[in-house]
C-alpha positions in Angstrom: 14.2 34.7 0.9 10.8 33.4 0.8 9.4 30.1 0.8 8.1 31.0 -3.3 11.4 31.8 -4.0 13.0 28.6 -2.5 9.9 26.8 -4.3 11.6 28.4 -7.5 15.1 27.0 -7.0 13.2 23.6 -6.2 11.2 23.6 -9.2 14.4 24.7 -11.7 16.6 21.7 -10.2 13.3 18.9 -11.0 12.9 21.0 -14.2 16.3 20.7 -15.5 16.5 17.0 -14.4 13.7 15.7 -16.7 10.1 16.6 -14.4 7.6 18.9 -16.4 6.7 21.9 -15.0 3.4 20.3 -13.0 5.2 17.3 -11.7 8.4 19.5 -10.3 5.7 22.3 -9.2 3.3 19.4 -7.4 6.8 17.2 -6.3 8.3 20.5 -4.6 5.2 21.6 -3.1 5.0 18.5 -1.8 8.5 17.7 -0.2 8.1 21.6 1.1 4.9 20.9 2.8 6.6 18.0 4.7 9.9 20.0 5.7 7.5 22.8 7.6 4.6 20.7 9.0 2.5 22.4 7.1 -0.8 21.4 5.5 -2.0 22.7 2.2 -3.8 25.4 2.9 -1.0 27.0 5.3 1.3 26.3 2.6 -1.0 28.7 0.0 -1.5 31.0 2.0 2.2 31.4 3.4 3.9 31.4 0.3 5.4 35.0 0.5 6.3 34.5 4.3 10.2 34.7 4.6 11.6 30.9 4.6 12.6 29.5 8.3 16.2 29.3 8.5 18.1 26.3 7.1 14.6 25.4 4.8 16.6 26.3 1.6 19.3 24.3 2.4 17.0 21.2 3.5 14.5 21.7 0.4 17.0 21.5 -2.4 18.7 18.5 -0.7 15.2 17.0 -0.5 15.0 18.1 -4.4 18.4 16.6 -5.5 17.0 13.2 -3.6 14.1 13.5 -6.0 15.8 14.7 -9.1 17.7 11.5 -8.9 14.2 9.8 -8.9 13.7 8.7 -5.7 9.8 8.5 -4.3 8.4 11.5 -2.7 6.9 8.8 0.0 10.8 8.0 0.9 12.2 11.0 0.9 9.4 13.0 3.3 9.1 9.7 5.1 5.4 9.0 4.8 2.3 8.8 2.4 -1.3 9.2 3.1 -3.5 5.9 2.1 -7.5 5.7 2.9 -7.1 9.3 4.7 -4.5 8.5 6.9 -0.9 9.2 7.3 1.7 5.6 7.3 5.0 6.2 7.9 6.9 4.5 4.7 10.4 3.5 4.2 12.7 2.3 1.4 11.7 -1.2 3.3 8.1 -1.0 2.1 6.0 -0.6 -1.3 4.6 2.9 -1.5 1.2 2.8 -0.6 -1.1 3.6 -3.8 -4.5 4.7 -4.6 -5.3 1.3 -6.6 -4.9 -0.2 -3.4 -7.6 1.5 -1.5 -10.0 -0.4 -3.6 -9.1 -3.8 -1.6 -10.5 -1.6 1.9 -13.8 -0.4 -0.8 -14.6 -3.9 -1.5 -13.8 -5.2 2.2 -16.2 -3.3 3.4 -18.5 -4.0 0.7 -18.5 -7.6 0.9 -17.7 -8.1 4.1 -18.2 -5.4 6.7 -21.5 -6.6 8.4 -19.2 -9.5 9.8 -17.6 -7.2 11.4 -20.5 -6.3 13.4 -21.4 -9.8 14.5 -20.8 -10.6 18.1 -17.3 -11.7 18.5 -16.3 -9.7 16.3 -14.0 -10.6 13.0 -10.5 -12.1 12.1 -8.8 -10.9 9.5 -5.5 -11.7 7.5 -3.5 -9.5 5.8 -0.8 -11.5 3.9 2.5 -9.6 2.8 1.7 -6.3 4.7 4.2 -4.2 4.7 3.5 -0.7 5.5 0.9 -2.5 7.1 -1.6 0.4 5.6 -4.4 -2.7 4.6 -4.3 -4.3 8.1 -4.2 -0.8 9.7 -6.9 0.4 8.3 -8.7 -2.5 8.6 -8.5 -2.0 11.7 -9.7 1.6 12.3 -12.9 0.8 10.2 -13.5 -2.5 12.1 -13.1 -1.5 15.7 -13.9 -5.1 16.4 -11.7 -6.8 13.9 -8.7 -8.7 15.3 -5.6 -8.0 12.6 -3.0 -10.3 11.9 -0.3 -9.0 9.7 2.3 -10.9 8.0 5.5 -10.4 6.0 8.9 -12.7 5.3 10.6 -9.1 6.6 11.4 -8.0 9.7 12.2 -4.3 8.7 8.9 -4.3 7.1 6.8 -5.6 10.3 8.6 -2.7 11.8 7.2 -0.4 9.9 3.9 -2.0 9.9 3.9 -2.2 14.0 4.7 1.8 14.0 2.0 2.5 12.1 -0.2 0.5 14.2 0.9 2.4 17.2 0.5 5.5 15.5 -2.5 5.0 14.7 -4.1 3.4 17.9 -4.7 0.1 17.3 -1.4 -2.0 17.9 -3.6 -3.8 20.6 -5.5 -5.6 17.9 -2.6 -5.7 15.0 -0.4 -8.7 15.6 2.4 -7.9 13.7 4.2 -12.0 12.5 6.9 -13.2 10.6 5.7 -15.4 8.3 5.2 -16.6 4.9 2.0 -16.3 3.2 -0.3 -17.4 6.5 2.0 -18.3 8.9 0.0 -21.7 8.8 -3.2 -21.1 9.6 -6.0 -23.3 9.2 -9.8 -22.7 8.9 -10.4 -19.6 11.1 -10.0 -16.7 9.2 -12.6 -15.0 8.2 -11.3 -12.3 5.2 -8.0 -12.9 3.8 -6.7 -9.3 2.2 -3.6 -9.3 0.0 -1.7 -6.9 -1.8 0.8 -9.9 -3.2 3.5 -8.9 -5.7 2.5 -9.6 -8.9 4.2 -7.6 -11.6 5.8 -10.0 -14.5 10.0 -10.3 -14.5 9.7 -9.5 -18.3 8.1 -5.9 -17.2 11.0 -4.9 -15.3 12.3 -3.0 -18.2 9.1 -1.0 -18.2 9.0 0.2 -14.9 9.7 4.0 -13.8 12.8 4.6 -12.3 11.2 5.3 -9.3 9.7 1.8 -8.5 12.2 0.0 -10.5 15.7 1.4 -8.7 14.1 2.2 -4.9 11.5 0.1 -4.0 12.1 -3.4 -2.6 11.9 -6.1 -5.2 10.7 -8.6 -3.4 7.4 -7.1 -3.1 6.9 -6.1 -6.3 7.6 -9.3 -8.5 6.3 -12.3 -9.3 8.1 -14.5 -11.4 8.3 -14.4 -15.4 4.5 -13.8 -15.7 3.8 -12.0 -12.2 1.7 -14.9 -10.5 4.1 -17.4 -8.6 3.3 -15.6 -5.8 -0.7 -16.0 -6.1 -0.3 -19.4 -7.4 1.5 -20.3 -3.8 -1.6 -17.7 -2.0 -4.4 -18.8 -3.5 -3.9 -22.7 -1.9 -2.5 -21.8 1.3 -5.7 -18.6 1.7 -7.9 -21.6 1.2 -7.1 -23.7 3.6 -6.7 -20.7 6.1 -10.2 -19.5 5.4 -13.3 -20.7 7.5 -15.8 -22.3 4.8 -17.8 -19.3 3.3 -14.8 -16.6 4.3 -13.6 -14.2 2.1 -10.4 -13.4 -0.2 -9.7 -10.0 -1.0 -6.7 -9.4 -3.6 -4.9 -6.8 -5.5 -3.9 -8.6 -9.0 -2.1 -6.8 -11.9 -3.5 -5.5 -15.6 -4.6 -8.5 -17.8 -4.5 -11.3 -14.8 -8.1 -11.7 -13.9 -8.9 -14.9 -16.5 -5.6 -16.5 -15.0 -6.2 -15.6 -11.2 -10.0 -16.8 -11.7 -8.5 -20.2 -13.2 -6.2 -20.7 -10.1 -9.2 -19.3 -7.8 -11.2 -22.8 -9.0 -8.2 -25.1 -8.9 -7.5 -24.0 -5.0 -11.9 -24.5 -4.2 -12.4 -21.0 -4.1 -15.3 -19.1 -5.6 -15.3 -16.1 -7.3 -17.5 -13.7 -6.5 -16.7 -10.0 -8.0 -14.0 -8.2 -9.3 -13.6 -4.5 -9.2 -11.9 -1.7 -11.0 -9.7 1.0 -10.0 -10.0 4.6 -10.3 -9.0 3.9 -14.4 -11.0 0.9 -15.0 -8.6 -1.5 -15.1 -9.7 -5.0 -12.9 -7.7 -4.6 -10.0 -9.4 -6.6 -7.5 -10.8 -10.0 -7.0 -12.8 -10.7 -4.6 -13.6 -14.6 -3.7 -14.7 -17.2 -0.9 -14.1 -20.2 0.4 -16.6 -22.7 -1.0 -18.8 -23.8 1.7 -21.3 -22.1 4.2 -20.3 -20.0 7.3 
């Protein structure tokens, strides 16, 4: 049997469970890819090879884990974000291309602190995967990274893909909510908070809705309890003139802008994702460096 054929079987099950024919071909391609080590390009060009043994068996269990809805990211056990693989479980959001646009306007607005002698110190707040503060941290070779979350399993996560990615020297990996307390010496606050309204639930894809932890992904009945706790707490953790760098949802940037003057921050920017929807706000901390 070939690896097209077993592609074939993959492609009927996702098929006959509700996929169209792109997502089950792209889905099975991609749950394939990750069950031989392959990249893409060995994957086109080995199509017609005979399938390893076992890879049948293993490919349509990885299918009937995806029929059922489950994220790709889960099942295959990572996720690429800013060009690099993070490892990803059911503990942790799936990383996402709207995110990536926090990274974009970190290193817009604040990279040449990072070239400064002494270097930089950054907060990530609610990392999970820990794929902002890693990153971060491969961009900035100078940057010291401190990552927290309110869960253990997810600082896991976060420290592995620190290690795997050769920086778990300058990550710090702490349990903690929202700062962990800090006071005046940060000097870029990133945040990817959860801020999807309680009445949206309903609205959600299975996907998010049934696998991926709650926690991170709502924030109260109109998505912003959780900035409206950040935004005070960021302020007084920033040095006077540092910057906060956020991930907010579709229609909350006249809100977040409001709580951004009540907690003495400024705004500064606030920049679209790949579909032109606000997805970023970018502030500082009112004062001079």
């Amino acid at each position: 049997m070939t690896v097209a054929a077993c592609l074939r079987d993959v492609v009927h099950v996702l098929t006959s469970a509700g996929f169209s024919s792109a997502d089950a071909a792209r889905d099975g391609s991609a749950l394939g890819r990750a069950l031989l080590g392959w990249d893409h390009a060995r994957w086109l060009t080995s199509l017609h090879a005979p399938a390893p043994d076992g890879f049948n068996h293993a490919f349509l269990d990885a299918a009937a884990r995806r029929a059922r809805r489950e994220p790709v990211a889960y099942i295959v056990g990572e996720r690429e974000f800013y060009g690099r693989a993070f490892e990803v479980t059911s503990e942790v959001l799936v990383p996402r291309p709207e995110t990536e646009v926090v990274i974009d306007a970190a290193r817009h607005h604040a990279g040449a602190l990072a070239t400064r002698p002494g270097g930089l110190d950054v907060l990530d707040v609610g990392t999970g995967s820990g794929c902002l503060a890693v990153t971060l941290a491969c961009e900035w070779p100078a940057a010291a990274i401190t990552a927290t979350d309110t869960s253990r399993a997810a600082l896991q996560v976060a420290a592995r893909n620190a290690e795997r990615h050769g920086v778990v020297s300058r990550v710090a990996c702490v349990e903690a909510s929202f700062t962990g307390g800090r006071s005046g010496d940060v000097d870029l606050l990133v945040s990817n908070p959860p801020y999807i309204a309680e009445t949206d639930r309903a609205s959600l894809p299975t996907d998010v809705v049934d696998y991926e932890p709650h926690a991170a992904l709502f924030g109260g009945d109109d998505g912003l309890d959780v900035i409206r706790a950040l935004l005070p707490a960021a302020s007084t953790a920033l040095r006077p003139g540092g910057w906060l760098i956020m991930e907010i949802g579709l229609g909350q940037e006249g809100r977040v802008r409001a709580l951004l003057d009540d907690a003495c921050l400024q705004w500064v920017a606030t920049q679209p994702d790949l579909a032109g929807i606000p997805r970023v706000i970018v502030a500082r901390r009112r004062g001079l460096l």
